[in-house]
N, C-alpha and C positions, 0 to 999 in steps of 0.2 A: 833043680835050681831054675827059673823065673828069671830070664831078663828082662829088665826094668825098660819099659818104652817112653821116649821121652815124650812132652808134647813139644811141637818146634811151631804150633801155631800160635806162634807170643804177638801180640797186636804192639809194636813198637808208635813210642810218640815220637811223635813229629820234633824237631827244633823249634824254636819259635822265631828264628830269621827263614826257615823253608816255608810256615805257614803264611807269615808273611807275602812272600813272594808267591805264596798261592792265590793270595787275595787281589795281589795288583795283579796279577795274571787276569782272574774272573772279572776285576771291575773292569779292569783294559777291553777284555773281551763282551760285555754288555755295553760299556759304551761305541763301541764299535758298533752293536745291533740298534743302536741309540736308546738305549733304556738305564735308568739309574736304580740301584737296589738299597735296601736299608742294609743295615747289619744282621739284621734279625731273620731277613730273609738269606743273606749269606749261610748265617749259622744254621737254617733247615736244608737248606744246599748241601753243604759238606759235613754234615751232622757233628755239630761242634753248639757247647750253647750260646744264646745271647753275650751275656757278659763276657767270654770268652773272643765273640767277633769285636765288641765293642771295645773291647781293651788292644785288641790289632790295630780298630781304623784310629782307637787312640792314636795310639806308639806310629802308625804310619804320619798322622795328622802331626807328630810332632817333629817327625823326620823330615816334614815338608815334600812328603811322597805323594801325600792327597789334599785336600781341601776339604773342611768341613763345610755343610753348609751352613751349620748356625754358626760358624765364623764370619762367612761370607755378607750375613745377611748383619751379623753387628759392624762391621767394616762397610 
């Protein structure tokens, strides 16, 4: 008889209020270096896709957590 070995290397997802607060962590921390990032470069950062960063700085942008700039610029 063969015991069965599990695999325990399961790649758990994220929440999406933790991803979140992962993203205002990094913008926090490159504006501090004084640099601004797209999303797109976010998503090659923390290996997540485009659509994926985009729909975060959505949902922050509507939380009033950040500021779009093509907000900014029609106001």
């Amino acid at each position: 008889m063969v015991k069965k070995i599990e695999n325990r290397n399961i790649d758990v997802t994220k929440a999406r209020g933790e991803l979140e607060e992962d993203l205002l962590e990094y913008v926090y921390r490159t504006w501090r270096q004084g640099r601004q990032i797209t999303s797109k470069e976010y998503a090659r950062e923390v290996n997540i896709t485009g659509y994926e960063a985009a729909g975060l700085v959505r949902s922050l942008v509507k939380k009033d957590f950040c500021v779009s700039r093509k907000t900014d610029i029609l106001n």
